[in-house]
N, C-alpha and C positions, 0 to 999 in steps of 0.2 A: 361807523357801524350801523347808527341809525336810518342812515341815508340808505345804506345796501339793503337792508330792510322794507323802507320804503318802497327802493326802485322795486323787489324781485314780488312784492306784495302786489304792490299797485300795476305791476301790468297783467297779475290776474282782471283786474276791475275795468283795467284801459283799453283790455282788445275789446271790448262789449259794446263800446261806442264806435268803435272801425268797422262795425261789424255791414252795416246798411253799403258804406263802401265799398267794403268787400264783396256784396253781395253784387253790385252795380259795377265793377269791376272789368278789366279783360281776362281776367282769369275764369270767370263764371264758377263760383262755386256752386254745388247742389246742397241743398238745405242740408244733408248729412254732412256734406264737406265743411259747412262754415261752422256745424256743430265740433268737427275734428280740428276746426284752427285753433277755436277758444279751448279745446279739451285736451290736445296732446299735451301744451306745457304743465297744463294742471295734475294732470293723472301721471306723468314722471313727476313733476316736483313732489307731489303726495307719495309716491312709492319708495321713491331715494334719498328722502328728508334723513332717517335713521342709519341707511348704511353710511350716510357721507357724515354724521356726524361720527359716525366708528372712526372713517377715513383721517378725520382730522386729529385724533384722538390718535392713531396710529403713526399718521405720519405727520404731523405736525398745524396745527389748526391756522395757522398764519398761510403756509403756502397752502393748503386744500382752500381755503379764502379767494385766495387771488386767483386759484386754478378756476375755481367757481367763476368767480366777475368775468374772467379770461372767457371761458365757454359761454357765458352770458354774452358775452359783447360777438362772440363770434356767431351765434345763432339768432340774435335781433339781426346783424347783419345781412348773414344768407336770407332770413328774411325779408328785409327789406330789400333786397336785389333777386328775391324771386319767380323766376319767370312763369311758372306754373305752381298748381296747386303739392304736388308732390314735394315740389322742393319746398315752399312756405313749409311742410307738417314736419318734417325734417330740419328745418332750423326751431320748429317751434319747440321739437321734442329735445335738441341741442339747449333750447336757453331754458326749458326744463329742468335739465342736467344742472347745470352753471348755477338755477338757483336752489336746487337740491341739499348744492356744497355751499352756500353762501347762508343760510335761513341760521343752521345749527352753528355753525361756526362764527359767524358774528358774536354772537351771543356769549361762546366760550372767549374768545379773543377777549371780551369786553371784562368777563369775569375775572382773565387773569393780569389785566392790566390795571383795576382798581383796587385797592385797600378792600378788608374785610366790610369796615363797616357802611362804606359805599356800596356793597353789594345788593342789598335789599332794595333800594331805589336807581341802582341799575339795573335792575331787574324788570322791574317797573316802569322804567321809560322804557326799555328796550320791546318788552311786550306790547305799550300803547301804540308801537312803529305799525303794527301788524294791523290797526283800525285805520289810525289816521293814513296809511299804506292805499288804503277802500279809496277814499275821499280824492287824495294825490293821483290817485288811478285815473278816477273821472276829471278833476279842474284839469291835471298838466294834460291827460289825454287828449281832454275837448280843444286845450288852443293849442295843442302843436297840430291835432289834426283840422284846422279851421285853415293850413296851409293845401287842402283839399285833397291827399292823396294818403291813404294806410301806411304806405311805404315809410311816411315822415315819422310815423310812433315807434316802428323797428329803428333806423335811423339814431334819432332822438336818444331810445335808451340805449342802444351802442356806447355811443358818448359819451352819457352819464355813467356807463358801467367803467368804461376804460380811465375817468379821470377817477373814480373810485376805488380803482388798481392803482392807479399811481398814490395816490392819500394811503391807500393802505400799506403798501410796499414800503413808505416813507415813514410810516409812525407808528403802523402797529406793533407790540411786542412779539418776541417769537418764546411759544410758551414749550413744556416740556412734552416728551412725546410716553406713549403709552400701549403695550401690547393687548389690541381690541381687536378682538374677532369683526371683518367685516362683512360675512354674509352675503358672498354675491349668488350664490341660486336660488336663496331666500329670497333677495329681489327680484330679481328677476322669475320668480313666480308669481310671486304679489305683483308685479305689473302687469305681469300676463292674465293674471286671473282681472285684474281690473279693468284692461282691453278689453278683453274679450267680453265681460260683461255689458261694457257702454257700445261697443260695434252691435250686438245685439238690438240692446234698447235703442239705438240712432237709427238702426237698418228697418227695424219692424215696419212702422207707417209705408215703407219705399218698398222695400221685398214679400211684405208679408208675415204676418206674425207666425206661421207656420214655414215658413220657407226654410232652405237648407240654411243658409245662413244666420237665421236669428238661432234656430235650435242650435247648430253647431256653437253659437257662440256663449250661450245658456249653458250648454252642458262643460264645454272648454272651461267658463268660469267656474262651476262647480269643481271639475276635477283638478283645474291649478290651485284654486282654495284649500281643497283638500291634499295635496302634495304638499304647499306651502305651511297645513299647519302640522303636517308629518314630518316635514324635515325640522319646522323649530322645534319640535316636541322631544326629537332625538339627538338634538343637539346640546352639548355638553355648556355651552355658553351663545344662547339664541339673542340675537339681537332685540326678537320684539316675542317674547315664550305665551304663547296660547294661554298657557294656563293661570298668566293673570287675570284673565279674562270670569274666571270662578269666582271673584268679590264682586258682586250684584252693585255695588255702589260704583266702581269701574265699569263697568259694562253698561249700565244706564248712563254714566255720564260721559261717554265716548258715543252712545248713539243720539246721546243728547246735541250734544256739539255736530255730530253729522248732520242732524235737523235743523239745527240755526242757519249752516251755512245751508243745507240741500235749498232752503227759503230764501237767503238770500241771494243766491249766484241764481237759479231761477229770475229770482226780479229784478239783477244785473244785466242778465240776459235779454228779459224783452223790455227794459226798461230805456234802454236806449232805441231801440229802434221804435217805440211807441211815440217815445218825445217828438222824434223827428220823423216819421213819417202821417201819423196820427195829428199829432199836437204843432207839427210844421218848427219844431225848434231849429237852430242851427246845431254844429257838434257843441260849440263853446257851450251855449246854452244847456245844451243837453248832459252834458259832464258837469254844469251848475247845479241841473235840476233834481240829481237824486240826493243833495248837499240836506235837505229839511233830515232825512234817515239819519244822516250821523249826528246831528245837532244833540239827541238825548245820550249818545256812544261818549260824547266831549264834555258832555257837562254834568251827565250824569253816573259814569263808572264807579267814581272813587264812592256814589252812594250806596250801591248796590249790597254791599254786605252789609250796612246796617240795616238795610232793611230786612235780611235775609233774619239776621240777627231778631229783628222785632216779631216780624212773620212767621219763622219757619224756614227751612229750604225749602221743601217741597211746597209750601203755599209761594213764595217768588218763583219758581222751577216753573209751577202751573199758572202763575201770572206772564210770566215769560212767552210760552209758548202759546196762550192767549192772544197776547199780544199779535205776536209775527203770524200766526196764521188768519187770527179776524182780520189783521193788516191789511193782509195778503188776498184775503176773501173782498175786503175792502176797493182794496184798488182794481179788483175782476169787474165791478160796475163801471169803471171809467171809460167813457168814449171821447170822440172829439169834440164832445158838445162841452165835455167838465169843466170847469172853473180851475186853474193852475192850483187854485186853493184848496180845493177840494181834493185834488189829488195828494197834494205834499201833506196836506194832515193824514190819511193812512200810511205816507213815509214814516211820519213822525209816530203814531202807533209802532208799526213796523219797529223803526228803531226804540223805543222804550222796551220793546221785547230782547232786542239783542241787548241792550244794555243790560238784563238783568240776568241773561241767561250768560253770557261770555265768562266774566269774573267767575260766577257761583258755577256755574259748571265746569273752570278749568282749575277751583279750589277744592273742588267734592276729586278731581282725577288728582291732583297734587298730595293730599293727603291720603289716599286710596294704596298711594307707594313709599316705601321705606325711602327716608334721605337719601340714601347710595343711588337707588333708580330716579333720579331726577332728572338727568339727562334722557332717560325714557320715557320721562312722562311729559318731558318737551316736544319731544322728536313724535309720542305717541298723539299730541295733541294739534302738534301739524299734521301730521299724517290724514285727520278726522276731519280736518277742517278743510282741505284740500280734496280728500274724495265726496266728501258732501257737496263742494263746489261743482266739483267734474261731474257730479250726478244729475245733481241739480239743474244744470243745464243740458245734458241727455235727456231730461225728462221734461221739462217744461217745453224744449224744442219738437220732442216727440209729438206731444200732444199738440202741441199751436202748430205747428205745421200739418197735421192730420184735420183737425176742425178747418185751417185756412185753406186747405185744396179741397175742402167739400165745400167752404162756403162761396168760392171765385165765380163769376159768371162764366157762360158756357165756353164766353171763346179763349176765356182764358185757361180754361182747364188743362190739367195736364203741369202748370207751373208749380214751383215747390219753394220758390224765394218772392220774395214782394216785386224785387227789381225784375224778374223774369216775368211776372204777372202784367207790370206796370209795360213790358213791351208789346205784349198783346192785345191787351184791353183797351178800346177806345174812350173807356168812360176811367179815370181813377178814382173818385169817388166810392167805386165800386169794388176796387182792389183793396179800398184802404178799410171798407167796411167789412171786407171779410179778413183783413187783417187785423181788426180789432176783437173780429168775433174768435180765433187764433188768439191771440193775447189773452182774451179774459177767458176763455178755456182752458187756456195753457195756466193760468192764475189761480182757476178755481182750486184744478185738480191738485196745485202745489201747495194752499192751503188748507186743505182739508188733509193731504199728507201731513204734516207738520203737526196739523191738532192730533192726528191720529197716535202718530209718533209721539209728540209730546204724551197723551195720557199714556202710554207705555211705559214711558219714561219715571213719570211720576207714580203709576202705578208700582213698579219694579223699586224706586226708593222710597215709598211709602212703607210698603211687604217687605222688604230685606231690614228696615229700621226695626219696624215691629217685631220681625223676626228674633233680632237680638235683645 
């Protein structure tokens, strides 16, 4: 169970490093396009996370399991055999799906297979899968793709998904079934409202911030948002009901969590291709290099609530978001001139910030909900964590790609990927320097978001405390 975990986490972390690849490719993607390869699987797995744990709940959590790994394996696949861009977004949005049904249901599988009093620290391993998931993304990603081609990471987790159907089919239990409303136009709003808002923000810098298409996609996301929270509102038994969202302590600690990840799927995103185009890493290297980030997530989790305990929440809350955004502000200095040292110490800021906000911000959403809703507050807590990713990368791409096509010299203008840069330009020195000026633009703006967010945050639970 930890393994499926692992795999359906860590290829959030692992397409990030393919990404230079891909860009260099026959398939040529356009800077929007390679934004929609890293972002289809995310923004389905973020929207499907709760109906599929209904599913499994409904019709049996073993076989919605294996159906999950089943659609995983068959979507790494089509991608890894895809001849064009369309069809990659299409297996991407498939192993989406596959890890949609695998994320919740692991989990319960696990629950109904161990004793009561083993519960609590399976609980507790099975949540650390979701960090150390980060980490596995990068190391396995970087050496299976150091065989030189993207295809090899689709590939690769096929493999690992389908012998993880057979381990499961062979040992897991088959637990009891349960009538649970599954909500399919609920989802399928929520994913359309989510679409439709990142098609907006990708398209802007290419069509125009005024163009038919960003507005259409602005307004589509308002008005599925609003359908979406009409239909849970009048629903007798809503899968995810709006109107939890009225405890001020839930509501800051769900946009809390969207800020940690918006930060860090942002410096996921061009943190790979900085290493190795900037900094000249290989991929291995480069799926080594953001390894300093987790080092405080592995060694310092289990500290977190006592400090919370000593401090405060909201005094860790705002040390948290300190953190990840000065990090963040931090590594927007970096060029090719920096020291590898000087860089991995803002990881390491970076991560002391997620270290402190993960735990205490998914304990303030845990306790916000009655016992019974604990399955919603799991499902609600992936859900935040996965569209903060999806965003996080729409928007950090937005921005680094607008600064890099103003910064390119003359003859290369017009490019919108480094690899498309790098075929024009007789000089790269020159592409790379205006791909750094893109990087730390794209950096700035992600953390000064993040501080921004964060005092909201703390603001919102400072006034709802005192409140009461």
């Amino acid at each position: 169970m930890c393994a499926a975990v692992v795999l359906v986490v860590g290829m959030v972390a692992a397409i990030n490093l393919a990404v230079p690849l891909l860009g260099a490719s026959a398939l040529q993607p356009s800077a929007p396009a390679l934004v929609w390869i890293v972002d289809t699987y995310v923004v389905v797995f973020a929207c499907l996370v709760i109906p599929a744990g209904a599913a499994g709940d409904r019709f049996g959590r073993k076989g919605v399991l294996l159906t999950g790994l089943g659609l995983f394996a068959a979507g790494t696949l089509l991608s890894a055999l895809a001849p064009g861009v369309a069809v990659l977004l299409a297996g991407r949005a498939l192993t989406g799906i596959g890890a949609a049904a695998v994320l919740p249901n692991s989990l319960a599988v696990l629950l109904h297979a161990v004793p009561a009093a083993r519960k609590p620290a399976t609980i507790a391993t099975w949540a650390s899968m979701t960090g150390i998931g980060g980490v596995a993304g990068n190391v396995g990603g970087g050496l299976v793709l150091t065989a030189g081609s993207w295809r090899w990471l689709f590939a690769a987790a096929a493999g690992v998904a389908l012998v993880l159907a057979a381990l499961v089919a062979r040992f897991a239990p088959v637990s009891s079934r349960h009538d649970r409303r599954l909500g399919p136009v609920a989802a399928t709003l929520l994913t359309g409202a989510s679409v439709a808002l990142l098609v907006a923000i990708v398209q802007g810098p290419e069509a125009g911030w005024g163009s038919v298409v960003v507005v259409t996609g602005f307004a589509g996301a308002a008005v599925l948002f609003a359908a979406w929270v009409g239909t849970e509102l009048r629903s007798k038994h809503p899968l995810l009901d709006p109107r939890l969202f009225r405890d001020p302590r839930l509501r800051s600690a769900c946009l809390g969590l969207t800020a940690i990840f918006f930060g860090m799927f942002a410096l996921f995103y061009v943190n790979a291709s900085f290493l190795q185009y900037a900094k000249g890493f290989g991929v291995l290297a480069t799926g080594l290099g953001i390894v300093p980030l987790t080092v405080p997530v592995i060694l310092g989790g289990r500290h977190a609530g006592r400090l919370a305990g000593w401090i405060g929440l909201d005094a860790t809350i705002a040390c948290a978001f300190a953190c990840v955004g000065g990090g963040l502000l931090g590594l927007s200095t970096s060029d090719p001139a920096t020291p590898y040292g000087g860089y991995a110490a803002w990881l390491v800021v970076t991560g002391i910030g997620v270290t402190l906000a993960l735990p205490t911000l998914s304990g303030v959403i845990a306790g916000a909900l009655p016992p019974d809703q604990a399955g919603v507050g799991t499902g609600l807590q992936a859900t935040t964590r996965e569209f903060g990713s999806a965003l996080g990368v729409a928007v950090i791409s937005t921005v680094s790609t607008a600064r890099f096509a103003a910064a390119l010299p003359p003859e290369a203008r017009g490019a919108h990927t480094v690899a498309e840069a790098l075929a024009r330009a007789p000089r790269a020195s020159e592409v790379v320097t205006a791909f750094v000026a893109g990087t730390d633009a794209g950096l700035r703006v992600t953390g000064v978001a993040v501080l921004v967010l964060g005092g909201l945050v703390v603001g919102e639970s400072w006034w709802s405390r005192r409140s009461r």
